[in-house]
C-alpha positions as CSV (number, residue, x, y, z in Angstrom):
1,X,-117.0,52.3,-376.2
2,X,-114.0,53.9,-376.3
3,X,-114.5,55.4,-373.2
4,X,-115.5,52.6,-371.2
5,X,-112.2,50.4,-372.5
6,X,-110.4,53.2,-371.0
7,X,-111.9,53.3,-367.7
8,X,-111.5,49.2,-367.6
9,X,-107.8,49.4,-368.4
10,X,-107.7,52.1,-365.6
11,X,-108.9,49.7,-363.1
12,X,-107.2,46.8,-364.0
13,X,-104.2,48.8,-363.8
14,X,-105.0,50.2,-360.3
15,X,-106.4,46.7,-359.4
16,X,-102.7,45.3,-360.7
17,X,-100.9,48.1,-358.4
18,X,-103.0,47.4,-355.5
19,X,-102.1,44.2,-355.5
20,X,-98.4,44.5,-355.7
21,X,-98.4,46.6,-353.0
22,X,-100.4,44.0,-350.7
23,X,-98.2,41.2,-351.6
24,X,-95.3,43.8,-350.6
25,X,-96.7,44.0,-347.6
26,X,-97.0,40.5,-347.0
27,X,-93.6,39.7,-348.2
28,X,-91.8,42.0,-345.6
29,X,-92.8,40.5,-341.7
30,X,-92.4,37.1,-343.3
31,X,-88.8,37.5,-343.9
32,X,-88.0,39.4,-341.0
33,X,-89.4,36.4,-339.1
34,X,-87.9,33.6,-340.9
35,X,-84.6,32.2,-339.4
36,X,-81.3,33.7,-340.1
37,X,-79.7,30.9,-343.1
38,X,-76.9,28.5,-342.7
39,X,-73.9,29.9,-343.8
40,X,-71.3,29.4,-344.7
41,X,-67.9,30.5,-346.9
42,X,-69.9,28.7,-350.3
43,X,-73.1,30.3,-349.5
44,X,-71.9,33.8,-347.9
45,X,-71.2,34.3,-352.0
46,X,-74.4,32.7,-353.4
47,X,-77.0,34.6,-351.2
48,X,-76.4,38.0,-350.5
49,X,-78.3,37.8,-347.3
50,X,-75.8,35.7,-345.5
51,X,-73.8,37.7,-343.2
52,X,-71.0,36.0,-341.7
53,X,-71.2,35.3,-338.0
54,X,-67.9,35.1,-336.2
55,X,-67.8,31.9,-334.0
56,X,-66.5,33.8,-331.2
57,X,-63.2,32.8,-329.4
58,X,-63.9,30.4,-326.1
59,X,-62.3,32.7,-323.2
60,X,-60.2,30.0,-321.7
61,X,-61.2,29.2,-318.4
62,X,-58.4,29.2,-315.8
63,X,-57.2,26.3,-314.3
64,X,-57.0,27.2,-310.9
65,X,-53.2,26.3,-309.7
66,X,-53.4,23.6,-307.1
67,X,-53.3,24.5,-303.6
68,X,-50.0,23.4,-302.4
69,X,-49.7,21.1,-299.5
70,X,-47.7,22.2,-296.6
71,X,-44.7,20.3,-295.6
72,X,-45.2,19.5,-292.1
73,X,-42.6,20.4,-289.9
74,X,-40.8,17.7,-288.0
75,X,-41.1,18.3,-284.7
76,X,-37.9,17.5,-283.2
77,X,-37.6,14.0,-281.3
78,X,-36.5,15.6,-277.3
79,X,-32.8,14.6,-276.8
80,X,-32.7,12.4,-274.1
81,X,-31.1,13.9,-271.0
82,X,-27.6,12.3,-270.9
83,X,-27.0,10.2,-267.1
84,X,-24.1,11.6,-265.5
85,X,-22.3,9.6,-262.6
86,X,-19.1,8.9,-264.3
87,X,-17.1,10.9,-261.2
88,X,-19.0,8.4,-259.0
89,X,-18.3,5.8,-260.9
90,X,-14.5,6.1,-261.2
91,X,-14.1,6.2,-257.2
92,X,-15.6,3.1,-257.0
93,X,-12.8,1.9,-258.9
94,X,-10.6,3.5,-255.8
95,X,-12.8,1.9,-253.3
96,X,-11.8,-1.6,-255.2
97,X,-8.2,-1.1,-254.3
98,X,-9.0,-0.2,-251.0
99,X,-10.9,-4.2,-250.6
100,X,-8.1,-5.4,-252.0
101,X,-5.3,-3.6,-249.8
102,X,-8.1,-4.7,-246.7
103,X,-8.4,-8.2,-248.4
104,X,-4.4,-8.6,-248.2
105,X,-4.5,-7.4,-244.6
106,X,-7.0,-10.2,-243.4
107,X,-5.1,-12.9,-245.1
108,X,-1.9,-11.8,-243.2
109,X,-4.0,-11.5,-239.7
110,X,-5.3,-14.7,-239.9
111,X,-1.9,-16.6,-241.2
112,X,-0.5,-15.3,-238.4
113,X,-2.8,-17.2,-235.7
114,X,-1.0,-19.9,-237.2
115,X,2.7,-18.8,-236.6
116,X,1.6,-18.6,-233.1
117,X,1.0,-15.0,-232.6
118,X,-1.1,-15.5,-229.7
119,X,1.5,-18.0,-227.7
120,X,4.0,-17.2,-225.8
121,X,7.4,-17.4,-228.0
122,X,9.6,-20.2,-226.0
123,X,7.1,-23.0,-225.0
124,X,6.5,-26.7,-225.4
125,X,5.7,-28.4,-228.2
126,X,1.9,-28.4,-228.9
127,X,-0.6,-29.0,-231.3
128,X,-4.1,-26.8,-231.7
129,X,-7.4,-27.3,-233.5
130,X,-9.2,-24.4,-233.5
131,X,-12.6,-22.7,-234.9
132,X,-13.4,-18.6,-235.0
133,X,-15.9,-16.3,-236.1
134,X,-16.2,-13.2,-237.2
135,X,-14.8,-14.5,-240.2
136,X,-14.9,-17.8,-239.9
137,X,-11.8,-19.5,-239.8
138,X,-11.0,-23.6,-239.1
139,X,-7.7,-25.4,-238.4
140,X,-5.0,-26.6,-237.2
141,X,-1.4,-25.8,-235.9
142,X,1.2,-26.0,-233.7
143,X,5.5,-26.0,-233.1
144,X,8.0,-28.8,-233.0
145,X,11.3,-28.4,-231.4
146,X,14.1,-29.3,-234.2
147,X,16.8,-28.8,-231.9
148,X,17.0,-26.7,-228.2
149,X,17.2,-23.5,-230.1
150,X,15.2,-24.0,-233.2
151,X,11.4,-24.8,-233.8
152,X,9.4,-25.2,-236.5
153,X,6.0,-23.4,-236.4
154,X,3.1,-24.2,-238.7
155,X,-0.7,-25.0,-239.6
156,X,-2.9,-25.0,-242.2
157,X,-6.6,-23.3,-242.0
158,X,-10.0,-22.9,-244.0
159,X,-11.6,-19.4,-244.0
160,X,-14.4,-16.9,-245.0
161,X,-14.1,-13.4,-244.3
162,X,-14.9,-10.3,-245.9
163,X,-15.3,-6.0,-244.9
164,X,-15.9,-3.1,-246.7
165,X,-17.7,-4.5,-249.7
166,X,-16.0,-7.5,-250.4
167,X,-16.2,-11.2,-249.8
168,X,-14.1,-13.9,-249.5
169,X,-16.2,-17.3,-250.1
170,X,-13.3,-19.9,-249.6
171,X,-9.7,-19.7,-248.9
172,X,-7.3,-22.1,-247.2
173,X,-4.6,-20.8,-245.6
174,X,-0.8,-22.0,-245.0
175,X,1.7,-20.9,-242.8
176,X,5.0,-21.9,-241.6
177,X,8.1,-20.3,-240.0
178,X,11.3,-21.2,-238.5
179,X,12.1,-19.6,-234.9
180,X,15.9,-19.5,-233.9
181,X,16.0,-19.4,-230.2
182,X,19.2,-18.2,-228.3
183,X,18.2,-20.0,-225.2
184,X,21.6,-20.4,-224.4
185,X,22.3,-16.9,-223.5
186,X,19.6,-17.6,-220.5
187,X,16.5,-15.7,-219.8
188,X,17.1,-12.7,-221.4
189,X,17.9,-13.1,-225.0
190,X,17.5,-12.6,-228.8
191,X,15.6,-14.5,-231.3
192,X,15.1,-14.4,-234.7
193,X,12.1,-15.7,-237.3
194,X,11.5,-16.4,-241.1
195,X,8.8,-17.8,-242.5
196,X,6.0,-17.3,-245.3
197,X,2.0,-17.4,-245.6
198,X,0.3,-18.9,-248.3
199,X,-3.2,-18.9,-249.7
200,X,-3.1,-19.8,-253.6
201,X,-7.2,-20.2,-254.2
202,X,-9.4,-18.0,-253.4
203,X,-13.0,-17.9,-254.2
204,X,-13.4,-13.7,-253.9
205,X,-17.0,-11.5,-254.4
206,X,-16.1,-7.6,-254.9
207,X,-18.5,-5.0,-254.9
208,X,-18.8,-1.6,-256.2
209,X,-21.4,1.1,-255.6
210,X,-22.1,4.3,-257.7
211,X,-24.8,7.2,-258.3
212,X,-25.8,8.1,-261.2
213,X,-28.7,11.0,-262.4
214,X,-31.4,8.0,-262.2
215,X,-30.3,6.6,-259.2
216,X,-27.5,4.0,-257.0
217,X,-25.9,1.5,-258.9
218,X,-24.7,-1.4,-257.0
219,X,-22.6,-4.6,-259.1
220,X,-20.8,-7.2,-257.6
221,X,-17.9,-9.1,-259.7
222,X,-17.0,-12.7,-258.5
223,X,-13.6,-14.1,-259.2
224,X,-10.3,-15.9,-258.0
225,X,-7.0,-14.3,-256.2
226,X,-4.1,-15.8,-254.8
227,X,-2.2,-14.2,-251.8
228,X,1.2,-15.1,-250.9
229,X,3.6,-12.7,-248.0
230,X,7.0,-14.0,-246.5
231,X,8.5,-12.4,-243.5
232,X,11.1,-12.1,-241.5
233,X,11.0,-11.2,-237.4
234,X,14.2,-10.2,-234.9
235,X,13.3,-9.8,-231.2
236,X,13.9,-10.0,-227.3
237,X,13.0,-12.2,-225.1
238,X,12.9,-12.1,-221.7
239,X,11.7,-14.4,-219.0
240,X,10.7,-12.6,-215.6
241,X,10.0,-15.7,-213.9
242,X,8.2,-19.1,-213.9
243,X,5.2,-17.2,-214.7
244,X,6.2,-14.0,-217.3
245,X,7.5,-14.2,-219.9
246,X,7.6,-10.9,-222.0
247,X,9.3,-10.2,-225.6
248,X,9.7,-7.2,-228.0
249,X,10.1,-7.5,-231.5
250,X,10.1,-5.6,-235.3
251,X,8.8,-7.6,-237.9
252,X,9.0,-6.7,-242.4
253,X,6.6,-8.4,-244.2
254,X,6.1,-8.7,-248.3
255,X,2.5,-9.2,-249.8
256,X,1.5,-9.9,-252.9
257,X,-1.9,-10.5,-253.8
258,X,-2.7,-11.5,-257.9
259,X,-6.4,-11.2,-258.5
260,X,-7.6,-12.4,-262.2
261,X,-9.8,-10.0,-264.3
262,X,-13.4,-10.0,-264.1
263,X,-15.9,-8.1,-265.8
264,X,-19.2,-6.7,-263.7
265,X,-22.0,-8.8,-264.4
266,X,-25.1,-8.2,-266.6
267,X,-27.5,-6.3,-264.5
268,X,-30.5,-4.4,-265.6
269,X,-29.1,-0.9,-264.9
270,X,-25.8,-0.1,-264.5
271,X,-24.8,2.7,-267.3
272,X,-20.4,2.8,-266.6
273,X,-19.8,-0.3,-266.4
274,X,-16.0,-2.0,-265.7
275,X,-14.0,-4.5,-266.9
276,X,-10.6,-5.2,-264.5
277,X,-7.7,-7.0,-266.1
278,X,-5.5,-9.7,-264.2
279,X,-3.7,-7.4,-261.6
280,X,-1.2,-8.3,-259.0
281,X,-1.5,-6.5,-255.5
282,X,1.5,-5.9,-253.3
283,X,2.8,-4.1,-250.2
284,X,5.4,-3.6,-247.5
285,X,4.9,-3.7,-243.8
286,X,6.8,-2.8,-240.7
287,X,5.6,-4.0,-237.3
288,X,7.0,-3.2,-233.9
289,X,5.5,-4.3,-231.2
290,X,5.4,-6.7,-228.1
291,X,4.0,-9.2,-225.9
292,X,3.4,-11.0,-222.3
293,X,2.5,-14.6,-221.5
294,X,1.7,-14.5,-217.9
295,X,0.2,-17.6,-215.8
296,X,-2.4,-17.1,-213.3
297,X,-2.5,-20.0,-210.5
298,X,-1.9,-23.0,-211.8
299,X,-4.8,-23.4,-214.3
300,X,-5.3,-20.1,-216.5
301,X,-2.9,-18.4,-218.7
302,X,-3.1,-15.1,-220.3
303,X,-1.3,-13.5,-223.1
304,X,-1.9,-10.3,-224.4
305,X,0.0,-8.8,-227.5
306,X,-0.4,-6.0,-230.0
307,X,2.2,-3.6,-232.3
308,X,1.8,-0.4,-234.8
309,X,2.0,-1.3,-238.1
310,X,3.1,0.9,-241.2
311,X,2.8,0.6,-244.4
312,X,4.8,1.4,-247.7
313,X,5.6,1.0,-251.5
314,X,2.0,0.4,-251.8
315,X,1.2,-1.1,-255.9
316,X,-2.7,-1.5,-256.6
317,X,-2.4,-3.8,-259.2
318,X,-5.9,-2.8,-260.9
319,X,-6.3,-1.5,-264.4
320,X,-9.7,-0.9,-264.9
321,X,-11.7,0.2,-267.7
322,X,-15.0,2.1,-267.8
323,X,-17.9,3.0,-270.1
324,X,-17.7,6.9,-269.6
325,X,-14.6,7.2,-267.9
326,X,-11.7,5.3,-269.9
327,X,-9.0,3.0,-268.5
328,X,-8.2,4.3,-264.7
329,X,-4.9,3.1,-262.3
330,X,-5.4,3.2,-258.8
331,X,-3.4,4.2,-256.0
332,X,-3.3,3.7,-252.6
333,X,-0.7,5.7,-250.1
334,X,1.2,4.8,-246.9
335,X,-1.1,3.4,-244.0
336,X,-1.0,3.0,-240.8
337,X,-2.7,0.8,-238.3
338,X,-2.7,-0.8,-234.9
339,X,-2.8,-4.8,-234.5
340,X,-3.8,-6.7,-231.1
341,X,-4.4,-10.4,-230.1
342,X,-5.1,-12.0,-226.7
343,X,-5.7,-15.1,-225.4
344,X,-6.9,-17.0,-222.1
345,X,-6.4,-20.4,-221.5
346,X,-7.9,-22.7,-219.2
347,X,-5.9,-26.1,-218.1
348,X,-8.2,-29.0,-218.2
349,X,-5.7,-31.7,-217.3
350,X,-2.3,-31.8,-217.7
351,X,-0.9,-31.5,-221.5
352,X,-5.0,-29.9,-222.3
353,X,-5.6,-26.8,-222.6
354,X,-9.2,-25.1,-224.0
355,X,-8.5,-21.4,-225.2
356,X,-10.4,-18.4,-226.1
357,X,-8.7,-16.2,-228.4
358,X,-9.5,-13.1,-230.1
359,X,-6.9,-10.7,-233.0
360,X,-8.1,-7.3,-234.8
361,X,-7.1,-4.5,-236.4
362,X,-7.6,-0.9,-235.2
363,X,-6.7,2.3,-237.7
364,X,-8.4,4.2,-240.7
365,X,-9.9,2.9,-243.4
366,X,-8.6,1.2,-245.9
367,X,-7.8,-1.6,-242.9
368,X,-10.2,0.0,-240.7
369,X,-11.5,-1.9,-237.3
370,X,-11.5,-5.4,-237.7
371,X,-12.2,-8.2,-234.7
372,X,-11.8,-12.5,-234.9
373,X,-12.0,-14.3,-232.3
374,X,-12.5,-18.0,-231.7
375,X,-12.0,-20.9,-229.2
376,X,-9.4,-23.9,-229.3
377,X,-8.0,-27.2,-228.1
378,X,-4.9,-27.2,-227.4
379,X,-2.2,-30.4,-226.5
380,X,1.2,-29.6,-225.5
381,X,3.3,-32.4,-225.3
């Protein structure tokens, strides 16, 4: 009995063992599969199987650093290529001066159709209308005997003329002069003469021409001018015969010529351009020269006449100033030129006479080569 209690407690007890060991067994995977616990710093101290797991530190991700945007470079704007011509420019400020001096010259030619340049100097009193081209010139004049040795000569004239770049649109033209005859001394003899031209309005056109780096420039200012000259004339007369009569003479003139200021006009190109201020012209002349009056027949007469001329104490009265070139005085030096007038007329009746005429200028520029001519009526009485 004993003996069979003790072999029951021996296998309950080896039952018991074998038991714990397969619930052991059992106990083991099932933990290593179950999921690690929530920790955390209350329950890292109540369970000893917590194990802290450091939250590891986020590597910070770098920013990348903006790509910088390039600048652009300006690219420079190409100067533009400055126009020269200002030289150019400032000698057409000289070839102004030089119109002007021409312009003065004119005047004085074609007053001096009116004083009877183309007559004969002791004659009968007449009276002329006359017309003539080349400039175009309209009128009338003639002399009256004041007493047997002195005469009055005068006429009065509308014109047009123009050379070298300039243009004069409308100009009358007055003239007179007082001869002082000696005809008492008989047919060889002095005489003497004073007298004055006169154009005070004057419709004027000058032009001035330039080159630039793009090209001619070509302006033409329109304004007024006035031109005034006196004179006075000592000579020789002689009369061959019936039919010659032949004379010598020196002759000082004074001009003045005042032209108002103008500026040049607005015109698409013209890069240096001038403004001239009011501006008096003036010069001095000396003439020497001569004539003969001869009659052919009993119908035509003839005169032929001409004289060097000299000038001096030349003034350009312009003051001009220019884009590019600044405020510029003119001058003009001594000239010298060669004057000469003819005439032919044909006796219609008795006291008529119908004449062809001609007067120019030979010489360098400024005055140049110059020719008028033009036919007349003329009525001696």
């Amino acid at each position: 009995m004993v003996r069979r209690l003790h072999h029951l407690i021996l296998s309950a007890a080896l039952t018991m063992a074998l038991s714990l060991a397969m619930l052991h067994a059992l106990a083991t995977p099932a933990e290593a599969q179950s999921p690690t616990p929530n920790c955390n710093s209350e329950s890292l101290s109540a369970s000893p199987n917590c194990t802290a797991t450091p939250t590891p530190t986020p590597t910070p991700t770098a920013t990348p650093s903006p790509t910088p945007t390039p600048t652009p470079t300006p690219t420079p704007s190409p100067s533009p290529t400055p126009i020269t011509g200002a030289p150019s420019s400032g000698s057409s400020i000289n070839s102004l001066a030089d119109q002007r001096f021409n312009q003065m010259i004119t005047n004085r030619v074609l007053g001096s159709v009116l004083l009877g340049v183309n007559e004969q100097v002791n004659c009968d009193d007449c009276i002329s209308a006359f017309g003539s081209a080349g400039s175009f010139s309209a009128g009338i004049h003639g002399r009256k005997t004041i007493t047997p040795n002195l005469s009055l000569l005068a006429g009065i004239a509308y014109t047009q003329y123009g050379e070298g770049g300039y243009n004069v649109t409308s100009a009358p033209i007055g003239a007179f002069a007082l001869r002082y005859d000696f005809v008492d001394w008989g047919s060889s003899r002095p005489f003497f003469d004073i007298g004055a031209i006169l154009s005070p309005s004057e419709k004027v056109r000058y032009t001035r021409s330039y080159t630039t780096s793009l090209g001619p420039v070509s302006v033409t200012g329109q304004t007024s001018s006035e031109n005034y000259g006196v004179y006075g004339r000592a000579g020789w007369i002689s009369r061959l015969s019936a039919r010659d009569e032949v004379a010598a003479s020196v002759e000082v003139w004074q001009l003045w010529q005042r032209v108002k200021g103008y500026s040049d006009p607005a015109i698409a190109f013209n890069p240096f351009d001038a403004t001239i201020a009011d501006g008096t012209d003036r010069t001095s002349l000396v003439k020497i020269g001569g004539q003969w009056t001869h009659l052919f027949g009993s119908n035509i007469e003839t005169n032929i006449n001409g004289g060097w001329v000299q000038s001096f104490a030349t003034h350009s009265g312009i003051v001009a100033t220019v884009t590019g070139d600044g405020t510029i005085v003119p001058t003009i030096g001594n000239q010298g030129w060669f004057e000469y007038g003819g005439r032919v007329g044909f006796r219609i009746t008795k006291g008529w006479i119908a004449d062809l005429f001609l007067n120019g200028t030979a010489g360098p520029q400024p005055v140049g080569n110059t020719l008028h001519g033009g036919v007349g009526l003329r009525i001696s009485y």
